[in-house]
C-alpha positions as a Markdown table, in Angstrom:
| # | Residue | x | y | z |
|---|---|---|---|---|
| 1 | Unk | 52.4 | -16.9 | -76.4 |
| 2 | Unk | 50.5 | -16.4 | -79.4 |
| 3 | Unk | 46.5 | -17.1 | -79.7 |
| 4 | Unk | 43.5 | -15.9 | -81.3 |
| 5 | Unk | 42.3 | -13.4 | -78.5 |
| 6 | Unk | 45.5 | -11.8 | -79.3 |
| 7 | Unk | 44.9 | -11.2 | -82.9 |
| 8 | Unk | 41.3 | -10.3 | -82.4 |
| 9 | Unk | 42.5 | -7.1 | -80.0 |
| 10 | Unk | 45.2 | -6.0 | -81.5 |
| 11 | Unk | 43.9 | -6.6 | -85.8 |
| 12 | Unk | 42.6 | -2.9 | -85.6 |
| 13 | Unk | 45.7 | -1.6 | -84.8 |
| 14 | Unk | 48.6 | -3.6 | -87.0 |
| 15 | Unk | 45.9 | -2.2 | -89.7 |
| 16 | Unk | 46.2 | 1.2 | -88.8 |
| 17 | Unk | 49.9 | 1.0 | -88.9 |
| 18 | Unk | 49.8 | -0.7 | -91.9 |
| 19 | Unk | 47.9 | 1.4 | -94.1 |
| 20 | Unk | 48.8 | 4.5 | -95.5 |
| 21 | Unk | 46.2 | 7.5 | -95.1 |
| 22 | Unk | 43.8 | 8.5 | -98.0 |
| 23 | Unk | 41.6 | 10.8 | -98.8 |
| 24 | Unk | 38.2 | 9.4 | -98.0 |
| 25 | Unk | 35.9 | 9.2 | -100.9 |
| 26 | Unk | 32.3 | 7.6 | -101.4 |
| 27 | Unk | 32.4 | 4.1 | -102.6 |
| 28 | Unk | 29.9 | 1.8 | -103.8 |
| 29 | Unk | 29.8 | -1.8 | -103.7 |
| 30 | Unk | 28.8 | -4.9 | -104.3 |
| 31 | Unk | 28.5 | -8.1 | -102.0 |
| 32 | Unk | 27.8 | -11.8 | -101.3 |
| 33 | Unk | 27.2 | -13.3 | -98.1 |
| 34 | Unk | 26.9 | -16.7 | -96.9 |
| 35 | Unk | 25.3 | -18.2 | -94.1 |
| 36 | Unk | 25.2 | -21.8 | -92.3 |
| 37 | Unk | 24.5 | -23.4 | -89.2 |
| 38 | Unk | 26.9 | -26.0 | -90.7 |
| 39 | Unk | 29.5 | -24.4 | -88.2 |
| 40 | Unk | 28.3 | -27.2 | -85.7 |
| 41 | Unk | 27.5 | -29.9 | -88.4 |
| 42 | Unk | 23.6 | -29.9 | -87.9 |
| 43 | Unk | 20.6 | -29.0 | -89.7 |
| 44 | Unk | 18.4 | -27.3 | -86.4 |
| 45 | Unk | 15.6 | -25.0 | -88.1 |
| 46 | Unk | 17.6 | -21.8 | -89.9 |
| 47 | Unk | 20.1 | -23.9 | -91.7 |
| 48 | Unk | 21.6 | -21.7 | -95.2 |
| 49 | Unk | 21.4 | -18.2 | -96.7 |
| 50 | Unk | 22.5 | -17.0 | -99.6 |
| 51 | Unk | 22.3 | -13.1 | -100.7 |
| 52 | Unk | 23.8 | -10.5 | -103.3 |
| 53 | Unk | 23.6 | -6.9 | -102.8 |
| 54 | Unk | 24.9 | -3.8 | -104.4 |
| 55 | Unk | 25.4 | -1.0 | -102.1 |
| 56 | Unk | 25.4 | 2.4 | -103.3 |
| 57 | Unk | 27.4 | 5.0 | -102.5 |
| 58 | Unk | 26.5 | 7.8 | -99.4 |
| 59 | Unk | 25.3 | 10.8 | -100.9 |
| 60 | Unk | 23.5 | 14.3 | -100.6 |
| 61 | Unk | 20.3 | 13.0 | -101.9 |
| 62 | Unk | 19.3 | 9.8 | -103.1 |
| 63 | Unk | 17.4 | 11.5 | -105.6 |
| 64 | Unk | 19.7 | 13.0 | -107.8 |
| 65 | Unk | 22.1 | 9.5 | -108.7 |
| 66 | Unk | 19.5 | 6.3 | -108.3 |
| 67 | Unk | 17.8 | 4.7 | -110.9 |
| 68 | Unk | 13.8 | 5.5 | -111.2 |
| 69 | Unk | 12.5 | 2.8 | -109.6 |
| 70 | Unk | 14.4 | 3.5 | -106.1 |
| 71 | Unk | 14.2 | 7.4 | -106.5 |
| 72 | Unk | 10.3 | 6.8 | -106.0 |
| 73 | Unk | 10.2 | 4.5 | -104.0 |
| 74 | Unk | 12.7 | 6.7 | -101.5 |
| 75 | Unk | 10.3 | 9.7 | -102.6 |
| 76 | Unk | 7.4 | 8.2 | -100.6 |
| 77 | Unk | 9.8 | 8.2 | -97.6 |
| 78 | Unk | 10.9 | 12.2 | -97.4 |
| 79 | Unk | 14.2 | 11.1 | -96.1 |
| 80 | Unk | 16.2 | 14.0 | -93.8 |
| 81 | Unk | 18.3 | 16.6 | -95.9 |
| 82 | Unk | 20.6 | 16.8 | -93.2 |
| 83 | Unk | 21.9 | 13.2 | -93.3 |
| 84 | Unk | 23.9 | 11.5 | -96.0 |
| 85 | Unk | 21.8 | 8.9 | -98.0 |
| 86 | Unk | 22.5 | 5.7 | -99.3 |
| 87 | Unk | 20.7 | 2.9 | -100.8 |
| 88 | Unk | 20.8 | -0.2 | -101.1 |
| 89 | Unk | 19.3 | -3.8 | -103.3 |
| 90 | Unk | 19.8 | -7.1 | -102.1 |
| 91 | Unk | 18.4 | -10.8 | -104.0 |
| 92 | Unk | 18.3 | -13.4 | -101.0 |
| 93 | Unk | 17.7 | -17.3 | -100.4 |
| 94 | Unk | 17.0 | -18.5 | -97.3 |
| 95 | Unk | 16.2 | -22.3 | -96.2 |
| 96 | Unk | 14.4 | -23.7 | -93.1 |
| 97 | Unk | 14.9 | -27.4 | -92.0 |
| 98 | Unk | 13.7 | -29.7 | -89.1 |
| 99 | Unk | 16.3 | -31.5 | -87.1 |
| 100 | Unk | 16.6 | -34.7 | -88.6 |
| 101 | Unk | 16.8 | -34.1 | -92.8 |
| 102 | Unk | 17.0 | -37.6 | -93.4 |
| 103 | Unk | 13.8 | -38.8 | -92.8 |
| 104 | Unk | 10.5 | -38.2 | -94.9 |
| 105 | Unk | 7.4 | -38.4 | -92.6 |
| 106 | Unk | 6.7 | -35.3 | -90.6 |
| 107 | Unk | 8.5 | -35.0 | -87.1 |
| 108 | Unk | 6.8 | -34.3 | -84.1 |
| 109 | Unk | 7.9 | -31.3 | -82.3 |
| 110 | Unk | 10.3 | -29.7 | -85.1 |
| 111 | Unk | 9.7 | -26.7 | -87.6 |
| 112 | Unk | 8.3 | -27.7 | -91.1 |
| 113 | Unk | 10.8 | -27.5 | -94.7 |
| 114 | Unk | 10.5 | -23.6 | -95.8 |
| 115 | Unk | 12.4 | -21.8 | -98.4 |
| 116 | Unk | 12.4 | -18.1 | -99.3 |
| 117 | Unk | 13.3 | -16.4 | -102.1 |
| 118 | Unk | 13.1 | -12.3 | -101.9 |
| 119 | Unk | 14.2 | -8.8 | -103.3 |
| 120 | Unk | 14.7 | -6.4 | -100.9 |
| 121 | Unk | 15.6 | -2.8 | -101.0 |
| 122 | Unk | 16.7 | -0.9 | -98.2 |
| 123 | Unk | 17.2 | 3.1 | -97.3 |
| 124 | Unk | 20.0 | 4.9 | -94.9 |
| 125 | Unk | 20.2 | 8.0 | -93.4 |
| 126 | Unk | 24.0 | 8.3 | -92.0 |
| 127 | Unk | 25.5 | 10.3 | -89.8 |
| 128 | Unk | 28.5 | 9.5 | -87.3 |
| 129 | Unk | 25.9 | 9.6 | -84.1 |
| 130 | Unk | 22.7 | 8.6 | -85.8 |
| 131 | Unk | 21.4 | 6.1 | -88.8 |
| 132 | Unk | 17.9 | 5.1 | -89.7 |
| 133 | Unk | 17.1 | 2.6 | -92.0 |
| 134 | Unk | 14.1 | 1.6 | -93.9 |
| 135 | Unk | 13.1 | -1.7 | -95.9 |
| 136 | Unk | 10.9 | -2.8 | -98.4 |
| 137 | Unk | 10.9 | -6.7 | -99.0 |
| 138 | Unk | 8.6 | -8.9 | -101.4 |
| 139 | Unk | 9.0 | -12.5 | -101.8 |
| 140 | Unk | 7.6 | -15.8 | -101.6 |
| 141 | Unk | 8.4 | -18.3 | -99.9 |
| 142 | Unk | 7.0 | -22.3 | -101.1 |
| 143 | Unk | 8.2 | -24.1 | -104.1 |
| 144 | Unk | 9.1 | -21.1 | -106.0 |
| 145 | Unk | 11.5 | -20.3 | -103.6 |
| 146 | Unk | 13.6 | -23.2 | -104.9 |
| 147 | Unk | 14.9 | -23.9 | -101.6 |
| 148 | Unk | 14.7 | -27.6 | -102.1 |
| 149 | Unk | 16.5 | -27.6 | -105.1 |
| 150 | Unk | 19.3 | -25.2 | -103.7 |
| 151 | Unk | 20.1 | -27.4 | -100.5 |
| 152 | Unk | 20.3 | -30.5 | -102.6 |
| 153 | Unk | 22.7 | -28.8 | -104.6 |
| 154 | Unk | 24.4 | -27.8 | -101.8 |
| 155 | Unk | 24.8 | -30.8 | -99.9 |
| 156 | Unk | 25.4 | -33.2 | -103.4 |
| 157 | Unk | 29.1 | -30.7 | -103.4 |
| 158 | Unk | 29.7 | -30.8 | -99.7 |
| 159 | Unk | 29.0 | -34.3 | -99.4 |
| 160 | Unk | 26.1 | -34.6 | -96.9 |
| 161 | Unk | 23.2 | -36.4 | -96.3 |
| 162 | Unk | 20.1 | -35.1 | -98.5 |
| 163 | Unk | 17.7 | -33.8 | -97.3 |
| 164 | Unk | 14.2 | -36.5 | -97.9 |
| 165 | Unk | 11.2 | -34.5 | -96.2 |
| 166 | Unk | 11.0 | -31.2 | -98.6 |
| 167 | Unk | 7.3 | -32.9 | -99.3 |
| 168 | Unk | 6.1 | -31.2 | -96.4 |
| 169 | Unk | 7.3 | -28.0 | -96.9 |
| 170 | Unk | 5.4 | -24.3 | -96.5 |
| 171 | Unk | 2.9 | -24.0 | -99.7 |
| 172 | Unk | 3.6 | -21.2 | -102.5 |
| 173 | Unk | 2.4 | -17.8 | -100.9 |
| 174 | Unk | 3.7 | -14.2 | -101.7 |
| 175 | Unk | 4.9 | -12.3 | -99.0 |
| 176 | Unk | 5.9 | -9.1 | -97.7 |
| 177 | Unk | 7.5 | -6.9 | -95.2 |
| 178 | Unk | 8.2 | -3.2 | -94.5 |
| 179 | Unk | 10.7 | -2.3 | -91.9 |
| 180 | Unk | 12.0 | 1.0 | -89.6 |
| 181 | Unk | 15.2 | 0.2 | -88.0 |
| 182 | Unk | 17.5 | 3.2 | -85.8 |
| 183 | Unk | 20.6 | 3.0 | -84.5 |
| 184 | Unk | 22.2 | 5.6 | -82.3 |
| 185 | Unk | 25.1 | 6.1 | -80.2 |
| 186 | Unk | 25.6 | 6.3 | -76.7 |
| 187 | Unk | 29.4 | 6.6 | -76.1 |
| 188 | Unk | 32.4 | 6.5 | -78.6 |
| 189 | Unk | 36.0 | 6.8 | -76.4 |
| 190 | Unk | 39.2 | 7.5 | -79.1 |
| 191 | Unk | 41.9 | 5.6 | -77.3 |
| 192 | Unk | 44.4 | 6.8 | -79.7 |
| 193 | Unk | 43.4 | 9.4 | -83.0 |
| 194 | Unk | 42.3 | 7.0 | -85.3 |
| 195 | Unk | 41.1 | 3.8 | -83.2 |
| 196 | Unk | 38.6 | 3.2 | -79.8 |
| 197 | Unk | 35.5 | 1.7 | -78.9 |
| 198 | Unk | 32.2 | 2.8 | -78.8 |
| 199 | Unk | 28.4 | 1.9 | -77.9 |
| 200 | Unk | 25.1 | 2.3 | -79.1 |
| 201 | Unk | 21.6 | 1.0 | -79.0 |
| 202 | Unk | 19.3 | -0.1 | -81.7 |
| 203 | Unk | 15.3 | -0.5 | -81.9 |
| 204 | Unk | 13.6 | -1.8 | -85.3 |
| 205 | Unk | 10.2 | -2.7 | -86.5 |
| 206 | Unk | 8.8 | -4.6 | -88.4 |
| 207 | Unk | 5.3 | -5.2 | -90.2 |
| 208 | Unk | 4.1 | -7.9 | -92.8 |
| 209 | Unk | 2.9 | -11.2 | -93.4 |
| 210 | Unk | 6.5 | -12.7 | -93.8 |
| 211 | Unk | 7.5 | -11.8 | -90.0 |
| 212 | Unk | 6.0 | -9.1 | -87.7 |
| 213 | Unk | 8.1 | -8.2 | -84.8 |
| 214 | Unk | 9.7 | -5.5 | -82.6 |
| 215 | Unk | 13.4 | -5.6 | -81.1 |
| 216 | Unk | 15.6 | -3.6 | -79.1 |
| 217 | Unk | 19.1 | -4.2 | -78.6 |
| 218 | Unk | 22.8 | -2.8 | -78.4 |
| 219 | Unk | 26.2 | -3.0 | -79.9 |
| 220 | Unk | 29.4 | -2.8 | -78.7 |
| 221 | Unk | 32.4 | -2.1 | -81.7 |
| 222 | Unk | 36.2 | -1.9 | -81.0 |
| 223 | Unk | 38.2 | -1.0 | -83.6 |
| 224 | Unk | 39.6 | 1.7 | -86.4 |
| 225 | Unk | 37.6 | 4.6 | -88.0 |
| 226 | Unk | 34.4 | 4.1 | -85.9 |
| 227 | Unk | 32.8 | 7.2 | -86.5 |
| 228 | Unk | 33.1 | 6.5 | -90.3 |
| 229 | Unk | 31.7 | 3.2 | -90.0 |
| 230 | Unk | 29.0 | 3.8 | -87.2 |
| 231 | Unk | 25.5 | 1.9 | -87.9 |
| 232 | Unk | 27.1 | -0.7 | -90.5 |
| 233 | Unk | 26.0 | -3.6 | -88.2 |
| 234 | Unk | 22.6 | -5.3 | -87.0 |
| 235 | Unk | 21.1 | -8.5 | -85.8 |
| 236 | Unk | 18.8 | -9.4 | -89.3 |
| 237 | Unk | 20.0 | -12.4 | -91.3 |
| 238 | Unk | 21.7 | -11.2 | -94.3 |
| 239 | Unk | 22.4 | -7.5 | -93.3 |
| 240 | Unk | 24.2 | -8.2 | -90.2 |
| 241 | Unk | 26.8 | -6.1 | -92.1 |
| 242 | Unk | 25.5 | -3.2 | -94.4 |
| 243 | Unk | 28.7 | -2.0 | -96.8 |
| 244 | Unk | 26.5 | 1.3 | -97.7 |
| 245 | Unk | 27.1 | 2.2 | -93.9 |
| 246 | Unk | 30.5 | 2.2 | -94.7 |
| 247 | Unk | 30.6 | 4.1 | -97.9 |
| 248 | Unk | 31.8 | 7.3 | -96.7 |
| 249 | Unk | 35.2 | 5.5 | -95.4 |
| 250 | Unk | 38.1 | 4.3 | -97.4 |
| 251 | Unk | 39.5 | 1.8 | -94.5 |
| 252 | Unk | 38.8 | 0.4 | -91.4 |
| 253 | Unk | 38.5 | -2.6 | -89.0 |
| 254 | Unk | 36.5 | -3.5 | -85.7 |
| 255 | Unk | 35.8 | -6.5 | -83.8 |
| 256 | Unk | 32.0 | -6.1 | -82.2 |
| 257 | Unk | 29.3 | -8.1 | -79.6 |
| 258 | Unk | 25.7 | -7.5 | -79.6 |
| 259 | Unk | 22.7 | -8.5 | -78.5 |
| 260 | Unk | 18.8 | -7.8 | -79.4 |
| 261 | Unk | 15.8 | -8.9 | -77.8 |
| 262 | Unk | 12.4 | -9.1 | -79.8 |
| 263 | Unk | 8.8 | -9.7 | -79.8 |
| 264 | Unk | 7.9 | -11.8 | -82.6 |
| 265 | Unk | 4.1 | -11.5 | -83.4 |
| 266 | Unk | 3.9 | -14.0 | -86.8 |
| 267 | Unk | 6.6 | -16.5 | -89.1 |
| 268 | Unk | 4.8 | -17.5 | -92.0 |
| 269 | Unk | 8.4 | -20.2 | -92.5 |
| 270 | Unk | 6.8 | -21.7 | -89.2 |
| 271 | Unk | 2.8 | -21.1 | -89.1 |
| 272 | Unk | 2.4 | -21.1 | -92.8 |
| 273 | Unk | -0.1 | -23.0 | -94.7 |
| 274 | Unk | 1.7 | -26.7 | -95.6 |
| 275 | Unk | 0.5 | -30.5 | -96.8 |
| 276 | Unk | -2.1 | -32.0 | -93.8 |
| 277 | Unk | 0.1 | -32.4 | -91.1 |
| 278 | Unk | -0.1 | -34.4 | -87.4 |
| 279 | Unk | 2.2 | -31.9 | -85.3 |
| 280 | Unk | 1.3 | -28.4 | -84.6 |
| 281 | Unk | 4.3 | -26.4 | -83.1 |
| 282 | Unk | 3.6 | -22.9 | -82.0 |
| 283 | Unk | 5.8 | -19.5 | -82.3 |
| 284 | Unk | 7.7 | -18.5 | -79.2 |
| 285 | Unk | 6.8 | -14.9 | -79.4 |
| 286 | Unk | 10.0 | -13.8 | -77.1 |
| 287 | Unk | 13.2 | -14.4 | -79.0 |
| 288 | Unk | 16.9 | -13.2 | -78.4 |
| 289 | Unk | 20.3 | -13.3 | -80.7 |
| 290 | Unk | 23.6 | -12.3 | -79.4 |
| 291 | Unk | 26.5 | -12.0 | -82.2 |
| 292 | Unk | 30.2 | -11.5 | -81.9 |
| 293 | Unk | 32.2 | -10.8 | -85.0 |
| 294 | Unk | 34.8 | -9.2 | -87.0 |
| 295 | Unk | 34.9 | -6.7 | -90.1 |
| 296 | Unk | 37.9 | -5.6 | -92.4 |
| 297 | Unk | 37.8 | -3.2 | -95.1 |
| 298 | Unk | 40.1 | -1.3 | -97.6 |
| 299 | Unk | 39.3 | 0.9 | -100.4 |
| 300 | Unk | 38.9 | -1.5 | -102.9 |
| 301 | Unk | 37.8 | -4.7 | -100.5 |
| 302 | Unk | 36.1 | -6.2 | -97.3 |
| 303 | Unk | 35.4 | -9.2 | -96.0 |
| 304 | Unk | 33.1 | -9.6 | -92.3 |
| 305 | Unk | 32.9 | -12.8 | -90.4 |
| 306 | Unk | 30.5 | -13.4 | -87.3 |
| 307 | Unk | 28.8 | -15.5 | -85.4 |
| 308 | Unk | 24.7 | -15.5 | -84.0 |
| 309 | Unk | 23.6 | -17.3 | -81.4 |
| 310 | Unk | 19.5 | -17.1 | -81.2 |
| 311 | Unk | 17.1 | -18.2 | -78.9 |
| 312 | Unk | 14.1 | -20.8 | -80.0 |
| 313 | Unk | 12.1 | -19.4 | -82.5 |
| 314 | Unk | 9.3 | -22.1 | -81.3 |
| 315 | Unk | 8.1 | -23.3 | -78.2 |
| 316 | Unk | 8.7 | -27.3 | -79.2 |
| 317 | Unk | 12.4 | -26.4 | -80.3 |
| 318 | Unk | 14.7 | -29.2 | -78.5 |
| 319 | Unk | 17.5 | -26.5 | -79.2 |
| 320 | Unk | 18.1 | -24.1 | -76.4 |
| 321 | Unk | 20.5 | -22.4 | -78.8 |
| 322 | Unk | 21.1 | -22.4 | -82.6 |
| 323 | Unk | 24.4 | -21.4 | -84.3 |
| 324 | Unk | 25.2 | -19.8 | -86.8 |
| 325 | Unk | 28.0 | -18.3 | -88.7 |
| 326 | Unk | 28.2 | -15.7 | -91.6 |
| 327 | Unk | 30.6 | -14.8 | -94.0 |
| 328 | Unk | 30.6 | -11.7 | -96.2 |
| 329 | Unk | 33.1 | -11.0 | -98.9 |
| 330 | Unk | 32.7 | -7.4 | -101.0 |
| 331 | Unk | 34.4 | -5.4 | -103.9 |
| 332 | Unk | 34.4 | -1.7 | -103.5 |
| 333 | Unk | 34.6 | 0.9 | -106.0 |
């Protein structure tokens, strides 16, 4: 009988009889990935994301194909010569909600309105066995981040309820954050030449007034042309597929689980400055996401599906869990 489980394990290897073997080259890329708790029809804190990115192609050194601005900023990093580099620019959105959008007044025991609105660009050092990964983010988050605007939009085309209390959202601030993330593997088992599984574990960091916090976690991938695609996947809204980590490979598919736990120290979308308010809530410092999801790639296209499932990022959250699912779509060339 046919069903979805089915699919799901055997998608990796209809592909690799499918497609006919290529040369690989280094491809660049460009992206756009939506995300939405609307997966289970409720607003619950972390509700949209919107980003576009342009991932470069893996090469010997960064610094002899980016533009200026990214060869300095990569230059103050002294990235390692014996890894393949890649970079990478994203422009992100991302929107914050209480529970109930349909009322104006401020809720008791539910997150405050918050949008942000960023440019972030990251760094890769790849390698089958080994990637590191470093950020630079700078945003703001308030008004300017026209998050009110973009969910009203949003909800006027899909027909839902709008949203009433954007009043009492975060004020205008500027905001930052600079990030180390590693990812390395543990085993990788070719069940056939071209398709296995493997494992790895990652660790991250990060530092800045947007959200401090450190994490630890581990992936486990199934699928075709692992060891050209190692690294491409992590638990941080937006990137939780990076094309550039799969530059080096003309094809590929793999179905994945993970899960990260973290130490969140400060969330300015939570404990930022807003209008006089009645209800404090408070960060929960201990967080955890688990994902499961899918990725498919040719030489000239992708597309990556997945769902997270996170922990309260507050101590008031009602929510034990919140949901939600991402979809990535992205040309190569």
């Amino acid at each position: 009988m046919f069903n979805v489980s089915n699919l799901i394990l055997y998608l990796p290897v209809l592909v690799s009889l499918l497609s006919s073997t290529v040369i690989a080259e280094e491809l660049s890329s460009i992206a756009f990935t939506l995300e939405n708790d609307g997966i289970i029809r409720k607003d619950q804190g972390y509700t949209s994301g919107m980003f576009f990115s342009y991932n470069s192609q893996a090469t010997d050194s960064i610094a002899n194909s980016a533009p200026n601005g990214v060869k300095h900023l990569a230059s103050l990093l002294a990235l390692n010569k014996q890894y393949l580099q890649a970079w990478q620019v994203i422009i992100g959105q991302q929107i914050w909600t209480p529970v109930d959008i349909e009322i104006t007044v401020e809720q008791a025991d539910s997150r405050p309105y918050a949008g942000l609105f960023f440019v972030q660009t990251n760094f890769f050092e790849l390698s089958p066995r080994l990637t590191n990964k470093y950020s630079f983010m700078f945003g703001s988050v308030g008004p300017n981040s026209y998050g009110e605007k973009s969910q009203r939009w949003l909800h006027n085309l899909i027909g839902s309820p709008p949203p009433l209390g954007w009043e009492n959202q975060i004020y205008n601030q500027w905001v930052y954050l600079l990030g180390i993330e590693r990812q390395r593997l543990l085993i990788r088992n070719n069940v056939q030449s071209t398709h296995g599984y493997d494992i790895s574990w990652t660790s991250r960091i990060s530092i800045g007034n947007y959200k401090s916090e450190i994490a630890l976690g581990a992936f486990y991938r199934w699928g075709i042309n692992l060891n050209e695609s190692f690294g491409s996947v992590g638990f941080t809204p937006g990137n939780y597929l990076d094309a550039s980590l799969l530059s080096s490979s003309n094809s590929g598919s793999f179905v994945y689980i993970g899960s990260e736990v973290r130490y969140r120290f400060n969330d300015i979308t939570i404990e930022g400055d807003r209008p006089k308010h009645i209800y404090d809530i408070n960060i929960e410092h201990w967080q955890t996401t688990s994902i499961l999801g899918i990725t498919h790639y040719q030489n000239n296209y992708g597309i990556s599906f997945n769902l997270a499932f996170s922990s309260p990022e507050y101590i008031q959250d009602q929510n034990t869990i919140s949901t939600t699912g991402t979809i990535e779509f992205f040309l190569r060339f």
